[in-house]
BATI-607785 format. One line per field, with one value per atom (N, C-alpha, C): residue number from 1; residue in one letter; atom name; y, z, x. Coordinates in Angstrom, 1 decimal. Layout:
<vopas>
nr	(NUM; ...)
rest	(A; ...)
atom	(CA; ...)
north	(Y; ...)
up	(Z; ...)
east	(X; ...)
</vopas>
This chain:
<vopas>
nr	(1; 1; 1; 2; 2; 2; 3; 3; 3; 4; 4; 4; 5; 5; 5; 6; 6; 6; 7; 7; 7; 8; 8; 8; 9; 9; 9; 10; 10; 10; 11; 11; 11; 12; 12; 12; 13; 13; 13; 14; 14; 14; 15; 15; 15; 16; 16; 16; 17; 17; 17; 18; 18; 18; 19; 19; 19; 20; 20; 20; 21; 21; 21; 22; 22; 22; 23; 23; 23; 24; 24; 24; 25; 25; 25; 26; 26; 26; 27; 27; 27; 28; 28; 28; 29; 29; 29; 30; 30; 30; 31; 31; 31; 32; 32; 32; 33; 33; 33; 34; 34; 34; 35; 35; 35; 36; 36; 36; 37; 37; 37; 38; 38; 38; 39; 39; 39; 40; 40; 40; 41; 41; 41; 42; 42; 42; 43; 43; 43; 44; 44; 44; 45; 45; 45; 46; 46; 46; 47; 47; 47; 48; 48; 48; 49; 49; 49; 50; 50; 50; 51; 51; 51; 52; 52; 52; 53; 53; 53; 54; 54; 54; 55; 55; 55; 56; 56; 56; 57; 57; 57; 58; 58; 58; 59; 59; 59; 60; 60; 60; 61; 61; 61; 62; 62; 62; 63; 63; 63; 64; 64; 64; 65; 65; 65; 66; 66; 66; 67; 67; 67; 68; 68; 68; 69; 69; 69; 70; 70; 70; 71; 71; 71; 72; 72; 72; 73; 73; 73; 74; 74; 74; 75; 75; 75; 76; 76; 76; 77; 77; 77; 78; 78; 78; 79; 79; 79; 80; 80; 80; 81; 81; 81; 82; 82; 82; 83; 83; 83; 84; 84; 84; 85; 85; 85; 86; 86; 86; 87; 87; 87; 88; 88; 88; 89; 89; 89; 90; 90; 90; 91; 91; 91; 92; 92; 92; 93; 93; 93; 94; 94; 94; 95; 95; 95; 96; 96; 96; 97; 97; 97; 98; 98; 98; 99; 99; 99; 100; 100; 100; 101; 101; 101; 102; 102; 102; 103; 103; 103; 104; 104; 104; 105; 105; 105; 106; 106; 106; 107; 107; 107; 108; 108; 108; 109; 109; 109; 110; 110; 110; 111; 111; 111; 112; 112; 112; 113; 113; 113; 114; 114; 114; 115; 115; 115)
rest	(X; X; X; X; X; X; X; X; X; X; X; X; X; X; X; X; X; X; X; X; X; X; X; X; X; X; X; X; X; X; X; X; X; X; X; X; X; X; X; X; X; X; X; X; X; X; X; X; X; X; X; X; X; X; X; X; X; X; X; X; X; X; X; X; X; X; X; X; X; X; X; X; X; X; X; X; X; X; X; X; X; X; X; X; X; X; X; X; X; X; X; X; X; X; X; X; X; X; X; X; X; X; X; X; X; X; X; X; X; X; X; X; X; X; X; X; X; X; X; X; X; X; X; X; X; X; X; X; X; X; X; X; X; X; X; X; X; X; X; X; X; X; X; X; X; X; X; X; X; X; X; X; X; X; X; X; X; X; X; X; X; X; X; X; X; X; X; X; X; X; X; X; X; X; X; X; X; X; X; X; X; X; X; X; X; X; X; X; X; X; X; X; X; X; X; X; X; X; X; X; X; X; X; X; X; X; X; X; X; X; X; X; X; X; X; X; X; X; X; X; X; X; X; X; X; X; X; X; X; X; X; X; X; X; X; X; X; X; X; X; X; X; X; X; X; X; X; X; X; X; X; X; X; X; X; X; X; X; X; X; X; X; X; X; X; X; X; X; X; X; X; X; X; X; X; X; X; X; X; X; X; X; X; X; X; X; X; X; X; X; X; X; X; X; X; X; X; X; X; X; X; X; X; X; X; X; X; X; X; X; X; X; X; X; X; X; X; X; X; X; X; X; X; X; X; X; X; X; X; X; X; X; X; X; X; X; X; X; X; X; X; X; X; X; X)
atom	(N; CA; C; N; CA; C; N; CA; C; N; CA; C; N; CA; C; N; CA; C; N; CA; C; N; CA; C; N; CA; C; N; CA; C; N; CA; C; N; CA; C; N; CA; C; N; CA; C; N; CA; C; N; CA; C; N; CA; C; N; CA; C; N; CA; C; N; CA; C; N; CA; C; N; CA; C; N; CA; C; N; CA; C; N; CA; C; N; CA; C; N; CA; C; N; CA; C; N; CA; C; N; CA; C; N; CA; C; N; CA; C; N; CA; C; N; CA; C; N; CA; C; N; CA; C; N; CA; C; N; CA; C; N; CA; C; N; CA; C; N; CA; C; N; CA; C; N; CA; C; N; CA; C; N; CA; C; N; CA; C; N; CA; C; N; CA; C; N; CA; C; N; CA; C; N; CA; C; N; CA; C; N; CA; C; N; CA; C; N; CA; C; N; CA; C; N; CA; C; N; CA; C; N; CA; C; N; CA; C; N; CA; C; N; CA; C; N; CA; C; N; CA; C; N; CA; C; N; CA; C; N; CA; C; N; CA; C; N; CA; C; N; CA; C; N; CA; C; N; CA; C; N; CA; C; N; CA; C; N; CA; C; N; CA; C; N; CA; C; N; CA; C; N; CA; C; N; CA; C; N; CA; C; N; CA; C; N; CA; C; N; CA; C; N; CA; C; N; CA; C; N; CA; C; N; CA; C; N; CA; C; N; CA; C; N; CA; C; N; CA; C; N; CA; C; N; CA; C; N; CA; C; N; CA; C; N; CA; C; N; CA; C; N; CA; C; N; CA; C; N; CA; C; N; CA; C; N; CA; C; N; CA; C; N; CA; C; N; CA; C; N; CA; C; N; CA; C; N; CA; C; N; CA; C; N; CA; C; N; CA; C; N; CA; C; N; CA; C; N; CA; C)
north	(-26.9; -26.4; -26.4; -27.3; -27.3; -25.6; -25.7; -24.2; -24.4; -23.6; -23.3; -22.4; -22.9; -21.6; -21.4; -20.0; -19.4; -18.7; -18.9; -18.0; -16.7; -15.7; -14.7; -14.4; -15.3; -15.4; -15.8; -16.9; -17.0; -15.6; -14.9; -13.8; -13.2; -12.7; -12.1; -12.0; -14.0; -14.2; -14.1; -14.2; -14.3; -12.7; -11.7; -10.3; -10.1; -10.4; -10.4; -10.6; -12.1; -12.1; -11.5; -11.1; -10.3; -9.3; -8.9; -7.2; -7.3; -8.3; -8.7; -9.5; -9.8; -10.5; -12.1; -12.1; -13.8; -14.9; -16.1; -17.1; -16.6; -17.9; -17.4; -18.3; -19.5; -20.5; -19.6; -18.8; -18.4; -17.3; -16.5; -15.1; -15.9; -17.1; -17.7; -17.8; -18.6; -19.0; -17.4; -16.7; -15.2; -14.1; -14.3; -14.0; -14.2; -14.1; -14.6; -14.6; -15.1; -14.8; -14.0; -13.2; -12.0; -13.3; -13.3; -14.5; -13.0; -14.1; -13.1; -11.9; -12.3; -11.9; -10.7; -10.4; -9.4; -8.4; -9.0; -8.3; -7.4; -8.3; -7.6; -6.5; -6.6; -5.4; -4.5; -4.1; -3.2; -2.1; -2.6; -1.7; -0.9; 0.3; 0.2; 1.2; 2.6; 3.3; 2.3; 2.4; 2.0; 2.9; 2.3; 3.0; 3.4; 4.5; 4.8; 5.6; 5.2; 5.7; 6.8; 7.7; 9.3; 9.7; 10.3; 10.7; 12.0; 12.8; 13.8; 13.8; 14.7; 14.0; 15.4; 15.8; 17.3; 17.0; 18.0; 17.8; 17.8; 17.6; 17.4; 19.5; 20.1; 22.1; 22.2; 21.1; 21.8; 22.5; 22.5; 23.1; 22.0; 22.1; 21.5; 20.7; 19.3; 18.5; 17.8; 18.4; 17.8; 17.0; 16.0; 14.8; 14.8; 15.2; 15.3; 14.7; 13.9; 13.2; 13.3; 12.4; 13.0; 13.4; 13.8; 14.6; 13.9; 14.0; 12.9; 12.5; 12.1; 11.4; 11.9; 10.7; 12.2; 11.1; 11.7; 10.9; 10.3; 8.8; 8.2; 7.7; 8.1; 7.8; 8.1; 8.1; 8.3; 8.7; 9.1; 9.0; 9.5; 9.5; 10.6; 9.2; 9.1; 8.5; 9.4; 8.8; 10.1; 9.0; 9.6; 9.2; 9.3; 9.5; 10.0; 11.5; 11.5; 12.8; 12.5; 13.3; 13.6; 13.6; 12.9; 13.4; 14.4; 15.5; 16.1; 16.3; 16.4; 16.1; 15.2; 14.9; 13.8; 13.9; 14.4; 14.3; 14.7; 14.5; 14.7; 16.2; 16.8; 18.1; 18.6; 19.8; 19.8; 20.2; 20.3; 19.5; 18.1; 17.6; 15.9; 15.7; 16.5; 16.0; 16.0; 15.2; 15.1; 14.7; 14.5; 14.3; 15.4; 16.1; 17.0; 16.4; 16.5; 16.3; 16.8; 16.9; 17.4; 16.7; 17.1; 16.3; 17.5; 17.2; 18.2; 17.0; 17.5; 16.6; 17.3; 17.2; 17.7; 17.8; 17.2; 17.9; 18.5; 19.3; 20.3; 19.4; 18.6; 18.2; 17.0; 16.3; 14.9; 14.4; 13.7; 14.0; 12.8; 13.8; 13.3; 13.0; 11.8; 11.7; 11.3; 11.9; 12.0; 11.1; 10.2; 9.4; 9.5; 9.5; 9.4; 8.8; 7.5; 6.5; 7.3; 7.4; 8.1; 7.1; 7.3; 6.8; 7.5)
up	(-25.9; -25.9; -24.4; -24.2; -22.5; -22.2; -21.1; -20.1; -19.5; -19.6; -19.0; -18.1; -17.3; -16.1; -16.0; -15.8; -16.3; -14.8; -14.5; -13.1; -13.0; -12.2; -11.9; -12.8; -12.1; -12.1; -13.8; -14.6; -15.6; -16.8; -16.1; -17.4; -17.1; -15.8; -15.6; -16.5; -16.3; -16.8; -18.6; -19.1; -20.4; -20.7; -19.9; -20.5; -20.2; -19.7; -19.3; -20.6; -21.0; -22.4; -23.2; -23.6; -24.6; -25.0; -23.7; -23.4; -23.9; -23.8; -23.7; -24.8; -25.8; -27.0; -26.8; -25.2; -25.3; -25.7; -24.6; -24.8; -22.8; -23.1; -21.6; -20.8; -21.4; -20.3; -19.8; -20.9; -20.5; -19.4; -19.7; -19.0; -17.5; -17.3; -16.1; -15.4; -15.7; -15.5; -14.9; -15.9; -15.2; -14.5; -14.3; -13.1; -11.9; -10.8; -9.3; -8.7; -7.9; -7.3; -5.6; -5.4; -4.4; -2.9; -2.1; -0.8; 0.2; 1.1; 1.9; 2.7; 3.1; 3.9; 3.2; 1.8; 1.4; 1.2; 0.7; 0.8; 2.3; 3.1; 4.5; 4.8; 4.4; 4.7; 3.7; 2.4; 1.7; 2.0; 3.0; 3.9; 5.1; 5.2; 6.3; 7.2; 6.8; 7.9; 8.5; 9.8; 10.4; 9.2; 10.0; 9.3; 10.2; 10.3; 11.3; 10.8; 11.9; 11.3; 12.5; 12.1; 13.0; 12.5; 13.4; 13.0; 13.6; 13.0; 13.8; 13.9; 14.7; 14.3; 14.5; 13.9; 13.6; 13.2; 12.4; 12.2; 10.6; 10.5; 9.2; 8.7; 9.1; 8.8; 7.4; 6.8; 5.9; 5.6; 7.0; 7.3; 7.2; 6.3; 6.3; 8.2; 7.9; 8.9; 8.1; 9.3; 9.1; 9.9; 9.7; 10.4; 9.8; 10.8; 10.8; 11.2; 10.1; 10.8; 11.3; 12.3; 13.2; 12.7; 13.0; 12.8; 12.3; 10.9; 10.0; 9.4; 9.2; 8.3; 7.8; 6.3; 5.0; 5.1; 4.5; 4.3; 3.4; 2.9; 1.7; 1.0; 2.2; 2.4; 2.8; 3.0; 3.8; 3.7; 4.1; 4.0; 4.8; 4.6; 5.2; 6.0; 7.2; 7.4; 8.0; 7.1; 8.3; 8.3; 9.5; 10.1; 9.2; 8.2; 7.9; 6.9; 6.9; 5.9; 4.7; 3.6; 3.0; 2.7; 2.6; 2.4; 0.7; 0.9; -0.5; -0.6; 0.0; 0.3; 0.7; 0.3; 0.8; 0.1; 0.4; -0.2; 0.4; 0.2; 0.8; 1.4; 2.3; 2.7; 1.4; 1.3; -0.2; 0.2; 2.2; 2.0; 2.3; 2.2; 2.1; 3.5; 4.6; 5.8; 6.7; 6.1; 6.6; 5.4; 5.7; 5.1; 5.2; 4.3; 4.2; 4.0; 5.0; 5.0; 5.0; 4.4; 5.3; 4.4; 5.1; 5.0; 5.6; 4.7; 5.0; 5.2; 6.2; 6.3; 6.6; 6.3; 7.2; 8.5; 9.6; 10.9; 10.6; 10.8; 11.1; 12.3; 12.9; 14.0; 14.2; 12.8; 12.9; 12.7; 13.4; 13.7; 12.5; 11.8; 11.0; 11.2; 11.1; 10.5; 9.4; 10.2; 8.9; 9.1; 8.9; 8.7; 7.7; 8.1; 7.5; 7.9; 6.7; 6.8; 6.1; 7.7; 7.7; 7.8; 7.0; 6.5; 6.4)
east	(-13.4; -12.0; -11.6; -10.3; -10.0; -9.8; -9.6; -9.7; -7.8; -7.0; -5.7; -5.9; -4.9; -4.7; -3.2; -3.2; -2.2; -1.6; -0.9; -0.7; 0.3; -0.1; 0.7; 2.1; 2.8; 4.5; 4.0; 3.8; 4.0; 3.5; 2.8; 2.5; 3.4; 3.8; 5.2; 6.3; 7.0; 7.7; 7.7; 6.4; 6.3; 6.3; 5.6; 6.1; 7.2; 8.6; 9.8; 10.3; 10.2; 10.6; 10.3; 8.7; 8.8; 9.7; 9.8; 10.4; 11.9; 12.5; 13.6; 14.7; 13.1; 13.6; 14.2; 13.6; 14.1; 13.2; 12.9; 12.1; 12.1; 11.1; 10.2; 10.7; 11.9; 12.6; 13.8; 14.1; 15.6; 15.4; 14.1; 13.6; 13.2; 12.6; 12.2; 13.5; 14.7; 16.3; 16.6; 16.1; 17.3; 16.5; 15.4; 14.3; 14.2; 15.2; 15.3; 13.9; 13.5; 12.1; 12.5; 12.2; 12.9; 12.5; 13.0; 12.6; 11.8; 11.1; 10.2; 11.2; 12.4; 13.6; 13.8; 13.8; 14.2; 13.4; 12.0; 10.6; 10.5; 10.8; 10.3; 11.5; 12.8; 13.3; 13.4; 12.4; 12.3; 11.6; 10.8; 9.8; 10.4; 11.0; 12.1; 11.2; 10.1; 9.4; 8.4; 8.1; 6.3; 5.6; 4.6; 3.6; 2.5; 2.3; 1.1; -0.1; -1.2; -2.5; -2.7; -3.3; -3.4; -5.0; -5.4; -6.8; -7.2; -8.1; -8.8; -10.4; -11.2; -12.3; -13.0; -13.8; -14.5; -16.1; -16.4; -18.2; -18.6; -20.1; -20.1; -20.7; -20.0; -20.3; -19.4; -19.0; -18.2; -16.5; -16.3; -14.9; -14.2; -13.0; -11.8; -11.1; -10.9; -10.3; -9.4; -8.1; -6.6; -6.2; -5.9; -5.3; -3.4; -2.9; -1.5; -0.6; 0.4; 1.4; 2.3; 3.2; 3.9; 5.2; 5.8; 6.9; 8.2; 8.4; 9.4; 8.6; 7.6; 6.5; 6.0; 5.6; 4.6; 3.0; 2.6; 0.7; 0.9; 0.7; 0.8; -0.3; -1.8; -3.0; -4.0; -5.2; -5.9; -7.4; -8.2; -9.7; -10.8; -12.0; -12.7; -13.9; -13.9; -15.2; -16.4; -18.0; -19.0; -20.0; -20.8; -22.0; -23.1; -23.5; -25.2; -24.8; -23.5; -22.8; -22.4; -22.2; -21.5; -20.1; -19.2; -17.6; -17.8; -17.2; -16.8; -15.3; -14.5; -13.5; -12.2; -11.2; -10.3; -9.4; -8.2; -6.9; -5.6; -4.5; -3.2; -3.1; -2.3; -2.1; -1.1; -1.3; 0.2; 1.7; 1.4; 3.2; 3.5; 2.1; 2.8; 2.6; 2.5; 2.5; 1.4; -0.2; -1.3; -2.1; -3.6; -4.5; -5.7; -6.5; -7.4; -8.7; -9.9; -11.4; -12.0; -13.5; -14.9; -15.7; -16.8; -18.3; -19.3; -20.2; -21.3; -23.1; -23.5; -24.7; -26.1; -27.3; -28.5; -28.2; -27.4; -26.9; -25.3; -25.0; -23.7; -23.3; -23.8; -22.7; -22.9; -22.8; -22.6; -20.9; -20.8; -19.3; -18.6; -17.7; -16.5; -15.4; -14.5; -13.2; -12.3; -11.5; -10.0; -9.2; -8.6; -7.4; -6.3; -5.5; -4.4; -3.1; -2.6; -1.7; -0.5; 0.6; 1.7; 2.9; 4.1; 5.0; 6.5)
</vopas>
């Protein structure tokens, strides 16, 4: 049995039509393909990465974004620890860590990708 390859844009375009009750030439025709120009200015904040860096005792580390900016991201890195933690601040403006290890003062960080 030959082997097809099917690419991206075409399943796209073929669940387009489904959705739509057309055919998949007419859905391709009325499907613009967006140009990089427009792509790039959809993105309008930087984006920045902030960090803090604390130990692996278990205590909560906040890595806070700067001021106008929420956390959209972020993550716990450790040495030889534990992460049991990692998730958004709950006003949106930071990222929450810790890590616990056989040394208390193996040193952790927080990251968080601010937007």
């Amino acid at each position: 049995m030959p082997r097809h390859r099917i690419s991206g844009t075409s399943v796209l375009v073929l669940a387009a039509a489904i959705a739509f009750g057309g055919t998949a030439q007419a859905a391709a025709r009325s499907v613009p393909y967006p140009s990089h120009k427009v792509l790039a200015t959809a993105v309008r904040s930087p984006v920045e990465t902030v960090t803090e860096t604390g130990t692996a005792n278990g205590e909560p580390i906040i890595a806070r974004c700067p001021a106008g900016t929420r956390a959209v991201g972020g993550g716990v890195r450790t040495h030889g620890a534990a992460a049991f933690d990692s998730y958004p601040a709950p006003d949106g403006t930071g990222w929450i860590g810790s890590a616990r290890g056989p040394d208390p003062n193996t040193p952790v960080t927080v990251y968080a990708v601010c937007a």
